[in-house]
N, C-alpha and C positions, 0 to 999 in steps of 0.2 A: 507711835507716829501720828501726826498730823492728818485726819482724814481730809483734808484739801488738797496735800500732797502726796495723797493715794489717791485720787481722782486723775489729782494733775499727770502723776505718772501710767496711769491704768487708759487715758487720754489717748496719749502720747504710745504707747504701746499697742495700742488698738487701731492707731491710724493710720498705718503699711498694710495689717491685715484688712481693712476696710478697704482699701484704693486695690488692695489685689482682689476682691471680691468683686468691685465694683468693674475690673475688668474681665476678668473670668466670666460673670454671667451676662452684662451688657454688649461685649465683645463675640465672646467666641458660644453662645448660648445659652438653654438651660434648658437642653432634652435630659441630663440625666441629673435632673432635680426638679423633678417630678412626682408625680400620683394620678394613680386615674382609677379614680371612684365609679362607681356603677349602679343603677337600680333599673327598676323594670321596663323604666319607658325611655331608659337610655344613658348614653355616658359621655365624661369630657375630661379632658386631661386638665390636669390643676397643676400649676408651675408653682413648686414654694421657695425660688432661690430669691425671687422678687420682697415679696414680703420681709422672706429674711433679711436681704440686704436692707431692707429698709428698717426692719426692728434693730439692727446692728447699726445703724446707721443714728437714729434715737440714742441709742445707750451710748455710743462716743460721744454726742453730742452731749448729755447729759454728765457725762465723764470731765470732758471740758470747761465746761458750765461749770460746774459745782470746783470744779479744781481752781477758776480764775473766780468767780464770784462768793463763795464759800460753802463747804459741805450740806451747809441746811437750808440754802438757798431753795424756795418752795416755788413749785409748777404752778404758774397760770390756770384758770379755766379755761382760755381762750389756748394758752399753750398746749395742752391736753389734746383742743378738740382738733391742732394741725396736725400733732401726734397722728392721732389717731384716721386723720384722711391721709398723713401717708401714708399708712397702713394698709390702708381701704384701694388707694389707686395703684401701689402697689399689690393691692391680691388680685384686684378686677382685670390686674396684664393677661390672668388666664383664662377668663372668661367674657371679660367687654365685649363692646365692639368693637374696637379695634386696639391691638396691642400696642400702636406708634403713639395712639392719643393718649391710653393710659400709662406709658412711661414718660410722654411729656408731663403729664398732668403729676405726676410721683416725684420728677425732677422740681416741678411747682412748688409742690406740697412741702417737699423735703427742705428746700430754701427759704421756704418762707416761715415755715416751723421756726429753724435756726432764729431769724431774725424775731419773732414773738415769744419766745423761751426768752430770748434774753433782754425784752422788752426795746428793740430795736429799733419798731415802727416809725417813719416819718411825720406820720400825725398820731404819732403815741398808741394808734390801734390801727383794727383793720378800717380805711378809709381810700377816698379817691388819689393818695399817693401811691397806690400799690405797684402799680408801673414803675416808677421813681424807686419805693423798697426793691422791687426783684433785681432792679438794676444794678444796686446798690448793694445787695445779697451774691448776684452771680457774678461780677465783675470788680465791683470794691472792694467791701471788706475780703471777698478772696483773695486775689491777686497781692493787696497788699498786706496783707496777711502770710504769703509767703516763705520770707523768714522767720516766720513765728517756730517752727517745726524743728528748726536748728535752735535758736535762742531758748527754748523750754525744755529743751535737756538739760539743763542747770540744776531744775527740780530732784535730780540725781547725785549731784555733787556733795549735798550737803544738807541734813536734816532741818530747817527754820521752825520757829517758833511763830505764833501769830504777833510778835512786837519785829521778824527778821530776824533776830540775835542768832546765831549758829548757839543748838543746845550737844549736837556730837561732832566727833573730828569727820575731817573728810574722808572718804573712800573709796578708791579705786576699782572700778568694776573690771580694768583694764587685765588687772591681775589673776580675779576672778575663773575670768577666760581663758586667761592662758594656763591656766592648773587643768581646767577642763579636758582642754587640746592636749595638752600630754597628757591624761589618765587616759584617754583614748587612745591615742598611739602608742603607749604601753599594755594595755588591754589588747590589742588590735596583734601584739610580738606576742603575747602571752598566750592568747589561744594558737596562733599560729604554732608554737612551741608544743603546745599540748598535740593538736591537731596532728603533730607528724609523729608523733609516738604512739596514740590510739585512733585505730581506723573510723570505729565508730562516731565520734567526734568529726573527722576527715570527712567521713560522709553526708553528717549532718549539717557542714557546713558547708558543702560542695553543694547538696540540694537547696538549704537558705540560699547560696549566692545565685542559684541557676531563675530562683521564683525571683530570688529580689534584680535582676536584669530581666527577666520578662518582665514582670513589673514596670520595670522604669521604661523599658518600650513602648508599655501600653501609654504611661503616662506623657511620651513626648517631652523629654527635657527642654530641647529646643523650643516649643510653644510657654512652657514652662517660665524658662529664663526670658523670653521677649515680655512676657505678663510681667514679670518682676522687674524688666525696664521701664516700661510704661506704665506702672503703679506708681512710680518715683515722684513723676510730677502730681499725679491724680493725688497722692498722698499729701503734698504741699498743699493742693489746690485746697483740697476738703479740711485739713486743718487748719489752713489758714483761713477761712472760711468762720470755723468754728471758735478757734482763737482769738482771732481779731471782732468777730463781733461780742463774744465775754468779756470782753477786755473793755471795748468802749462805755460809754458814759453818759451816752447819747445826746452830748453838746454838740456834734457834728448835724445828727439828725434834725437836730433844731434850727439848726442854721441854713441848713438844706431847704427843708420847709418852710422859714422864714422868706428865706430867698424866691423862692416859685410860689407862694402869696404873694409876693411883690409883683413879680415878674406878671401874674396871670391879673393880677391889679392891672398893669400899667396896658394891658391889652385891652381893656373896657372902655374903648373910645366910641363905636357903634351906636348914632340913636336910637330912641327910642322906635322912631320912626321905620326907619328901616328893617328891625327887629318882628316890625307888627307886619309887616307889606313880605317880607320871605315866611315867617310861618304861617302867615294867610295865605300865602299862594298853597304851599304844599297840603295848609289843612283843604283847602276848598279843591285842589286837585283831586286828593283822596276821594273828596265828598263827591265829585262826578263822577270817578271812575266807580264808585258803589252805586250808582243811580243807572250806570250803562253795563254795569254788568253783574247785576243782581241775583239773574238765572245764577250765572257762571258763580255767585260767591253761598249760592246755597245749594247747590248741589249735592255736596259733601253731606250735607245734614239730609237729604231727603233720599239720596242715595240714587238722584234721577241723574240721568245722562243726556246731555244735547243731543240730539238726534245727528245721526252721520260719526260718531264719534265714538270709539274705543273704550272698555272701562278705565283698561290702562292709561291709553293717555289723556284722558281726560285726568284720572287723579293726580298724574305724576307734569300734567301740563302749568306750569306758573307757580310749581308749588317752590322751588328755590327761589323764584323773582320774588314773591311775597317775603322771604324768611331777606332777601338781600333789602328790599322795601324798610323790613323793621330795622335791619342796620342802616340803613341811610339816616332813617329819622331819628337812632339815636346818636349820630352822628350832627345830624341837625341842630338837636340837642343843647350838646355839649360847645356847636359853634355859637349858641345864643350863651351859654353862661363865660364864655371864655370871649368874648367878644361886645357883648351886649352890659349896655350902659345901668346901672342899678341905683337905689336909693341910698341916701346916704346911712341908712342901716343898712343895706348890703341885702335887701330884697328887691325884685321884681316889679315890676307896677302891676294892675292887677289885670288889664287887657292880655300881657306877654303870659303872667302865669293861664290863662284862660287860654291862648292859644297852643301855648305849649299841652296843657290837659287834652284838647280835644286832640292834637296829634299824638299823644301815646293813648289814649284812647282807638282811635283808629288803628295804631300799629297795634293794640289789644287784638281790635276784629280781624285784623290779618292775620293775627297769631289761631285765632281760632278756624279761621277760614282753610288756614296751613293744615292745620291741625286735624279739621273735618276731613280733606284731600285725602290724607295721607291714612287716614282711619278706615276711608272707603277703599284706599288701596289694597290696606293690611288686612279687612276683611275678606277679599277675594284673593289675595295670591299670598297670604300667610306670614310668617316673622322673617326678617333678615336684619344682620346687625347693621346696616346701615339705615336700615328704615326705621329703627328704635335708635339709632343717634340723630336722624334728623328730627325726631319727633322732641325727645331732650333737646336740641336746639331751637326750637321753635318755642318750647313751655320756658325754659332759659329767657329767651328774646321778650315774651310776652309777659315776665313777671320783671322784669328789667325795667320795661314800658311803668308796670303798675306803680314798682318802686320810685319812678320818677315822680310819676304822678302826686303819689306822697311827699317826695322831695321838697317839689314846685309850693304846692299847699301847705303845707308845714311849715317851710323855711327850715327845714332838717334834717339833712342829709342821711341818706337810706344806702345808699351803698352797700354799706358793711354787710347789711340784709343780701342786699343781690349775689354781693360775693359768696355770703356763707352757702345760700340758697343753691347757688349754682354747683359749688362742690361737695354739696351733700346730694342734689339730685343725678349729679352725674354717677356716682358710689350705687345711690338707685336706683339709676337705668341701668348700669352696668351687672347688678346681681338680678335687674328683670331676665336682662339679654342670658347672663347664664341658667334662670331656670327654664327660658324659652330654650336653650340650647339644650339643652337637658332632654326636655319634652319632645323635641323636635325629630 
């Protein structure tokens, strides 16, 4: 047989058990798929239903893939390395800081895999469409993707050849089945038959039936069969998901992308002028407020405290305004390039790129000023996982900043960098927070 057509089918067979998995531990939890490790300075409970799902989750996908695009269809580098961050955000759900961020972040990871395995991307890679991709990943190709789940059971009907041609007759599985179902219910008369002539046998199945009904007690049928309701769609969702984006050709993505260059083109009406008088304003704002409150932005570094004033709140005073500061500016940003009038090479003039440098520069020193805060905090009142994900969002915001910087100067878009950056430091704040947990 066809190894394309044992994918396709091994796909497709995998994708009910995956949507019931995906409810069973997302849903109703994952206390008893567990472990909990221990050494001397302490212990933590490790979830592995997470991971799992997510390696099972890989392997349909990969099932799929290869069934619609063909068996020797070869992995990405880039594909790999989403691989492998869902991997990573799904194992840090047991340890992170927080378990809600790192199943958003696995739900991330897991979609956008999809769409990079099978060379999906909106701008052919990871870039400033990624919004546009996810959208595109959780809502399009899903959804319509939907009767893919029915239509690829065909792959069953009938053996093809790589030219199509039918090389065996058809076969009925239908038959299959029902031979099964009677050997069973004659098997089912036949021990009963025995059963009533030797006790022994009577017995032994008296005790099997008494364990296999406690059994199903413990198991809850009824939780059981509602999971097996509700995997029905989940089942659609994800293979259609996976179907429909092996399936495409990426003409669609083109056109998409085509379309929002235009679109983000015909927004560039903004002078020049204008451009220069709003990022002047906010750089020279910055520049005052570091001149009026200079004590207050090096404290953190010298570990001195304003007199009247708490260690506590002093560190934990302005440190979210500061991290909210660097999102506004790069917000700013993004309303200069989506707004702001450019050469007819499609650069900047050299005042805008100047002023934009020195505002992700500034959002730089806030990042460190955050940063200093929150150090002096952790030094005196010790690890908590919130205070190692604000610190990951602040080094996040701050290298964001730098990326830009590069962007502006270069004329060459750095993104990809920030994106990777960010989902690989998160993967390493999250195995800090578990050795902190650990130690703690």
């Amino acid at each position: 047989m066809d190894k394309k057509v044992i994918f396709q089918r091994l796909g497709i067979f995998l994708a009910y058990p995956l949507a019931y998995a995906y409810i069973r531990f997302m849903i109703d939890g994952t206390g008893d798929f567990s472990i909990d490790p221990s050494n001397g300075a302490g212990h933590f409970l490790i979830t592995i239903s997470y991971p799992i799902l997510a390696l099972v989750f890989i392997i349909v996908n990969e099932f799929v893939r290869r069934g619609r695009r063909g068996a020797a269809s070869a992995l990405s580098p880039e594909a790999i390395f989403w691989y492998v961050m869902t991997f990573m955000t799904a194992l840090t759900a047991s340890f992170g800081p927080g378990l809600e961020l790192s199943l958003f972040a696995m739900h991330l990871c897991a979609v956008y895999s999809v769409l990079v395995s099978n060379n999906m991307l909106l701008g052919g890679k990871t870039s400033g469409f990624i919004i546009a991709d996810l959208i595109d990943g959780f809502y399009v190709k899903s959804f319509a993707g939907f009767p893919n789940y029915i239509i690829d059971w065909q792959c069953f009907k009938k053996n093809q050849d790589q030219s199509g041609e039918v090389t065996s007759p058809k076969k009925n599985p239908l038959g299959a089945i029902v031979f099964i179902f009677v050997m069973i219910i004659l098997m089912i008369i036949s021990v009963s038959l025995m059963a009533s002539i030797d006790e022994d046998i009577a017995m032994f199945f008296d005790d099997f039936l008494s364990n296999l009904e406690d059994y199903l007690i413990d198991v809850n049928l009824f939780e059981v069969f509602v999971r097996m309701i509700f995997a029905i769609p989940v089942c659609f969702y994800v293979y259609g998901l996976f179907s429909r984006t092996a399936k495409s050709n990426g003409n669609n993505e083109g056109k998409v992308a085509s379309w929002l260059n235009r679109i983000l083109g015909k927004g560039k009406t903004v002078s020049a002028v204008i451009v220069y008088v709003a990022a002047g304003t906010f750089v020279l704002a910055y520049l005052l407020f570091f001149i009026k409150r200079m004590a207050y932005m090096l404290g953190g570094f010298t570990g001195t405290v304003p007199e009247g004033k708490l260690v506590a709140y002093y560190a934990r005073e302005g440190f979210f305004e500061l991290v909210g500061i660097m999102a506004v500016n790069m917000c700013v940003y993004l309303a200069i390039i989506l707004f702001g009038k450019t050469n007819k090479d499609g650069k900047f003039a050299l005042p805008a790129r100047i002023l934009v440098t020195l505002l992700m520069a500034e959002s730089i020193i806030f990042a460190v000023v955050a940063m200093s805060k929150l150090g002096l905090y952790y030094s005196i009142y010790g690890y908590t996982p919130k205070r190692i994900l604000a610190m990951w969002g602040s080094l996040a915001l701050g290298f964001a900043s730098a990326m830009t910087i590069c962007t502006v100067n270069r004329n060459k878009p750095h993104i990809r960098a920030g994106i990777l950056f960010t989902a690989a430091s998160y993967v390493a704040i999250c195995i800090l927070s578990g050795v902190l947990e650990t130690l703690s």
